[in-house]
Structure formats: structure tokens, C-alpha cells
N, C-alpha and C positions, 0 to 999 in steps of 0.2 A: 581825379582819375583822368588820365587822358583818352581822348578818342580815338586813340589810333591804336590803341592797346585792343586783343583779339579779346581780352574781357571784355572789352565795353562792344564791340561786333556780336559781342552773343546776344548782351545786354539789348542792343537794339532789334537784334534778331528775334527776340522774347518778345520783346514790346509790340513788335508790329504781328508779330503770330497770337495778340491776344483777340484780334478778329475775327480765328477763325476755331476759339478756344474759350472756356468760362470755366477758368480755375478761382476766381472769387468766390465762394460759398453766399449764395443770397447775391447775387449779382444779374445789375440786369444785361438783355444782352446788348452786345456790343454793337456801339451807333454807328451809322453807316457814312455821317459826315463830321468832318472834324469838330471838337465843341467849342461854342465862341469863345472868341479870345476879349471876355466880355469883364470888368470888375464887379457885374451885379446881375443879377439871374433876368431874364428879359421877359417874366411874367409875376405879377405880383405874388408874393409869397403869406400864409397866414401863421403867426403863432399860434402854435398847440401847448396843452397843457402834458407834463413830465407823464411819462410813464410810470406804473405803481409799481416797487418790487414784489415779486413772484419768489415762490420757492426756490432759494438758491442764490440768487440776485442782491444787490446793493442800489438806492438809487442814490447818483451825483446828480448836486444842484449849485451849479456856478454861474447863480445870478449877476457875479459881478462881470463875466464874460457872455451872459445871457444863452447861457444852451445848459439842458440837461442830460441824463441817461441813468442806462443800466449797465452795473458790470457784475462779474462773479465777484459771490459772496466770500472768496477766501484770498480774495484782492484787496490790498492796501492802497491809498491815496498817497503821492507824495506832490505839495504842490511848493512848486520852487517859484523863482523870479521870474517878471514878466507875466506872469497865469500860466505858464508852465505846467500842466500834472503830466505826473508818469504811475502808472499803475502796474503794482509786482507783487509776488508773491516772497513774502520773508523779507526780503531785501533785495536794493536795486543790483546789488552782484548775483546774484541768485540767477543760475543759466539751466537750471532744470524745469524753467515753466517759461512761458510767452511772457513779455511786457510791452510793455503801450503806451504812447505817449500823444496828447491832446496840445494843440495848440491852436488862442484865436490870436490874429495880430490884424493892423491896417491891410488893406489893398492897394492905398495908397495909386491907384491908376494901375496899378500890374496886372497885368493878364494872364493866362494862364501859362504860356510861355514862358512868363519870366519867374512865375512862384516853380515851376519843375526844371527849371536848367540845372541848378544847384545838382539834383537828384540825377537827372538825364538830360547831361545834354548834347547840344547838336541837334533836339530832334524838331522837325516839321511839321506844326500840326496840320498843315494844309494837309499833307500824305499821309501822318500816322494815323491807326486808329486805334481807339479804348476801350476801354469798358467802362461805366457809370456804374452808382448804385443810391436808391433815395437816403437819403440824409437829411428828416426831418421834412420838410416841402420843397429841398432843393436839390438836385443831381450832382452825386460828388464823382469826382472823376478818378479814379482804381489804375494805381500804377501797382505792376506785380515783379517780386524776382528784383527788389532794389539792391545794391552789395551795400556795405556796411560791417560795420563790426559780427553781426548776422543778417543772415538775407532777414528783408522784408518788405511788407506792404503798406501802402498810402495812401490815403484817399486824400483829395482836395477839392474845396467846392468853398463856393463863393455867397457869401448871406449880406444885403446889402453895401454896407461897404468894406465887409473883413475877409477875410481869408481862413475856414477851417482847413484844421491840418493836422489828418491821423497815421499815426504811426504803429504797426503791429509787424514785431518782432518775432523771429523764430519758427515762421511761419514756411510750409512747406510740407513734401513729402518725408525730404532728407529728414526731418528733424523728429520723424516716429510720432510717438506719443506726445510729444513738447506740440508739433505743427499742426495736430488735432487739437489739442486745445487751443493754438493760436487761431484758428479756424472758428472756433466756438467763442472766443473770446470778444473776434472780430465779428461777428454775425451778431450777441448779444449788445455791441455798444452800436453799432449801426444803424440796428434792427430797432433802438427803442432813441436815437438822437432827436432831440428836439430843440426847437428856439425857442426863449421864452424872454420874456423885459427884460432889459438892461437894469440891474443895481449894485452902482462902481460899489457901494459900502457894502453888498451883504456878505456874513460868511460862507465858504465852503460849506456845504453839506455831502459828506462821501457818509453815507452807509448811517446805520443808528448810532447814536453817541456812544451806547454800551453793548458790548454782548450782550445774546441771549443764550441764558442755562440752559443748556441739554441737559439729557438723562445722563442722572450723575456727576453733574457740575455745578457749584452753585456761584454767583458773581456776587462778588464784593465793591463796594462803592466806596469812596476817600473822599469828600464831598472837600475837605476843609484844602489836602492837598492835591485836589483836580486829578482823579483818575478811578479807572476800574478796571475790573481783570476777570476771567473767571478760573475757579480752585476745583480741585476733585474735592468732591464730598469727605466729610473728615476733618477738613483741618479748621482748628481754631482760630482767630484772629485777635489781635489785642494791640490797637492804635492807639493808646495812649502813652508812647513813651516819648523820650525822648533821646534824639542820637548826642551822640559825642560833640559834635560841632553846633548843638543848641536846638537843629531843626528837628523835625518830627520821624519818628520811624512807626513803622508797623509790623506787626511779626506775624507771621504764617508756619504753623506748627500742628502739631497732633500730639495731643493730650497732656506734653509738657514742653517750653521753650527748651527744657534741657535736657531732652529727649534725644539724645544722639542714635536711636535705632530708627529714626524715619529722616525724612527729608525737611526741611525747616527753608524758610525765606523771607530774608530781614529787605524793607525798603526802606531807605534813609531820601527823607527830602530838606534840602540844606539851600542855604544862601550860596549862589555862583560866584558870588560878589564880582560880576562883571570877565572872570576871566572864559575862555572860550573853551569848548569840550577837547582841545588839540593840549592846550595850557593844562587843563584838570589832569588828562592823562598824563601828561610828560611827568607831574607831581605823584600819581601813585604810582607811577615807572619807579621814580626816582624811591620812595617810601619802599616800595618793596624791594629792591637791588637793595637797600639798605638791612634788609632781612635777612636776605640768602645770601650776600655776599658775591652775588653774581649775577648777572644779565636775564632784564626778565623783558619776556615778551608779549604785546600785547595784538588783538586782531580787530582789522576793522569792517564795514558792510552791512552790519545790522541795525534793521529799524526797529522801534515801537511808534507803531502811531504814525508814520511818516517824519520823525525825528532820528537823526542818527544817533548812534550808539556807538560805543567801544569797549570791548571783551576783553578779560585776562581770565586767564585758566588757574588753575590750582594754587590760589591765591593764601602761602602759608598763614596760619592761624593753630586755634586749639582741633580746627577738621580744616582740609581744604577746601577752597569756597570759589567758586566762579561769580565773578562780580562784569556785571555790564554797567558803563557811564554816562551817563545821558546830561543834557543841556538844554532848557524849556524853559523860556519867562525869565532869564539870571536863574533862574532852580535848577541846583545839581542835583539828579534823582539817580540813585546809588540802588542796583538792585544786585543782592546777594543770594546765590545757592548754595546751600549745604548739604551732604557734601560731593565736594566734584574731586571723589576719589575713587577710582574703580576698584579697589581691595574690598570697599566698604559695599561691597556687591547685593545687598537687595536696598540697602539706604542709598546707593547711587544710582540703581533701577529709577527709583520712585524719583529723585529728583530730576534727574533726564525727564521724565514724562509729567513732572510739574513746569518744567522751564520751557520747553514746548508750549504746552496748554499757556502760559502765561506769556510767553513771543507772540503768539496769537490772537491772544485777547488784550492785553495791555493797550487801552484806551486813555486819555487824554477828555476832560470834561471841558466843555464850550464855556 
């Protein structure tokens, strides 16, 4: 972004009017000298122990980047390269909720100055001033009104020798209902951040490994092929077969597999044999153009688990089936809806509101 552009005059105009302004939710107020341009906080810091989740809540434990927290319980973890997490709702395309993104890296000597230029720069800390907010035992410093793909907010703060750096998204008045929850979002992981030992080996911990049943749902467990889900009450289950390609499937039915008056759902977990989920698809592209004799299309953006996925719709058979593709461990995990035909109007009700409930739950075993 250039500086000379009348966006970024506003942008700076924002910045220095947060003085006299406390648009951060949970923020404290704004310091009255610039903050050191220091790589490590200038008072000894103590580790605390993780925050417990509450009603509502998830707790993250990334011992291997040594910090924990809380986020909302209807948030996904997705952790990418580098310790990278971005946490969303359904998926990371998904623009009807807040997302948020976590990063620790070195400090490497950088100051504050040079970790915020990228975001804003040109600016002065001798003259500008912020807003802070505690971030575990150390003061993170709250830039507001970033541009971006969507506005949003930052925190930065400095824990012996790394650089935290939070990112919440969609945040704002403009944004209605989406910027209250960014609000809420950002207040909950703030609000419960902690630092805790360093352990490069341990795993992620985002949230409990399995759902838990609500009234009316019951959760199924795959112990053998690492996953669980939860089902509306009702349906049968029977993991003992086998798919077409050797690997294991398991069927999700009400009173008969061949029951075409309700909703049914076949999971197939197969050998990848190394090829990549971009490869698998271009393969049932190709299989089903082979069906219909003409161009089929397929959609991308969805997670299970923090794993991507890819969609085709009305996938020809004896009913039409909406099938999602996934890729885990070399295991292609093939999940099937039946049926994904709206003529077939109370059997397509009920699978719409299985395929939901199971986008949601579909866990992945540690």
C-alpha cells in the first residue's frame, strides 16, 4: 500500500485517534508514551497455567509454540506451516463469521517498529500512540482498522525472545452481526492467553478429541479408521464392510441400508497410495464426465477437522449422492450423501440436516 494514497492518510488518521478512543473490547487504556521499541518485555514475566474451558469455549494447547487459550466452541483449528493456526467457522472461505489467525515466530532483534511496518507503515512510535491489552503477563500492543482482504485487528507483544501476532478478522461496526462476534471472539482468546513451557514435540490440542452428544444426538466412534462424528438419533450403523477399493467403509442408515425413504451415509476409507487430494479429484472428474457424457463440476473450501476437502454435487448413481474428498495420513476418506436430490423432498430434508451435523462433528482421533 503506498503512503501517499488518501487510504493510508486515513489509515494513519485512525491510528493516532486511538488516544483519544477505546474501540478494542477489553482494552486497556491508551499509554501515554510510546511503547519500547524493546525485543523482550523489561520486567520479568511468570508462566501461568492454561485457562479451563467454560460453557461454550474450546481450549488450545500449543505446547510446541508454548502459549495456550480459549476460543469459541463452534471454531475449527486449522494449523498450517511454520505453527501457523487460523481458526473459522466451516471453512476458511467461509465470510459469514470472524476468523483469526495466531502466529509465534523469532524476534530475532526486531522491535516493534519493524514487526508493524509491513501493516502500517511510515509510522513514528516516538509520536504515535496505542492502545495495549494484557496478553498473559505481557502487554500486547492493539493496532485497529488494519485494510486487508477485510478490515481487521492485531495485537503484537513480545514474550522473551518471540513475537506474538494476533490477527482478527471482520471485525468492526460495518460488519453487523459478523463484527460482534469478531468482538467476542477477540475478547475470548485475549482474555484467557497464556504462556506455558516450551515442547517442540508436543501435539496440538484444539478442543476435545470427540464431540459431545446433545439432546438428540448420539456420537459414533471408528477407533480402527481414526474418527468420530455425531448422528441424530435413529440411525443404524454397521462398520464392518468393505469398499470397492479393499478399504473399510461404514454405513449410516435407518432401519435398512436399502431404505431409499430416509437419508443414508456411506464412509469409505481407502489407501491414497501417495497421490494428493488435487490428483484424487481430477480422477472422479474424470470417472464421472465418463457417466454423463459431459463436464462435471466440482467445489472447493471445505474442512473436516482442519483438513481440506472437495465437494461434487449430484453425483449420478442408483439416487444422487453428494460426495466430499478428503486426504489424511495417504488415507482417502470418501464421504457419501444420499440423497442429494431435491424432488426426493423429505429424504433430501433429512440429509441436508445429517450432512450439517456431520461437517460439524467429523473429528479426526489423535
Amino acid at each position: 500500500m503506498s503512503y501517499k494514497s488518501p487510504f493510508y492518510l486515513l489509515l494513519l488518521f485512525s491510528l493516532l485517534a486511538l488516544a483519544a478512543c477505546n474501540v478494542a473490547r477489553g482494552a486497556e487504556e491508551p499509554i501515554t508514551e510510546a511503547p519500547l521499541p524493546a525485543a523482550t518485555p523489561t520486567a520479568e514475566v511468570v508462566e501461568a497455567e492454561c485457562a479451563e474451558a467454560t460453557p461454550g469455549t474450546h481450549q488450545l494447547i500449543d505446547a510446541a509454540q508454548g502459549i495456550c487459550f480459549l476460543f469459541p466452541d463452534n471454531y475449527d483449528v486449522y494449523p498450517s506451516e511454520g505453527g501457523h493456526l487460523t481458526l473459522y467457522v466451516r471453512s476458511l472461505l467461509n465470510t459469514g463469521a470472524p476468523i483469526a489467525s495466531i502466529d509465534v515466530y523469532p524476534a530475532e532483534g526486531r522491535t516493534l517498529q519493524d514487526i508493524i511496518a509491513p501493516y502500517v507503515p511510515d509510522v513514528d512510535l516516538t509520536t504515535a500512540l496505542f492502545q495495549t491489552v494484557d496478553l498473559g503477563a505481557v502487554k500486547g500492543t492493539v493496532l485497529n482498522n488494519l485494510p486487508g482482504q477485510d478490515i481487521n485487528r492485531r495485537v503484537i507483544a513480545f514474550y522473551e525472545d518471540r513475537v506474538i501476532d494476533i490477527m482478527i478478522a471482520r471485525i468492526g461496526e460495518e460488519y453487523g452481526d459478523v463484527g460482534i462476534q469478531a468482538e467476542a471472539l477477540y475478547s475470548t482468546i485475549t482474555g484467557s492467553f497464556q504462556f506455558i513451557d516450551i515442547d517442540p514435540d508436543a501435539m496440538l490440542i484444539a478442543g476435545p478429541e470427540c464431540p459431545e452428544a446433545g439432546s438428540g444426538m448420539t456420537l459414533f466412534t471408528n477407533t480402527e479408521d481414526g474418527f468420530c462424528l455425531l448422528l441424530p438419533e435413529g440411525f443404524t450403523v454397521d462398520d464392518s464392510l468393505t469398499s470397492n477399493d479393499g478399504g473399510n467403509e461404514t454405513v449410516f442408515y435407518i432401519d435398512s441400508m436399502l431404505n431409499m425413504a430416509n437419508a443414508r451415509l456411506f464412509i469409505t476409507v481407502d489407501a491414497a497410495r501417495s497421490r494428493s487430494l488435487e490428483e484424487i479429484t481430477a480422477a472422479k472428474q474424470a470417472e464421472i464426465e465418463a457417466i454423463l457424457g459431459t463436464s462435471a463440476m466440482w467445489s472447493f473450501g471445505y474442512m473436516l477437522d482442519g483438513v481440506p476437502a472437495n465437494q461434487f454435487d449430484q453425483v449420478p448413481g442408483q439416487d444422487f449422492s453428494r460426495q466430499l474428498l478428503l486426504v489424511r495420513n495417504d488415507l482417502l476418506y470418501t464421504l457419501t450423501f444420499i440423497p442429494d436430490d431435491p424432488e426426493m423432498s423429505d429424504a433430501y430434508a433429512e440429509m441436508q440436516t445429517l450432512y450439517e451435523i456431520v461437517l460439524d462433528s467429523f473429528s479426526f482421533l489423535q
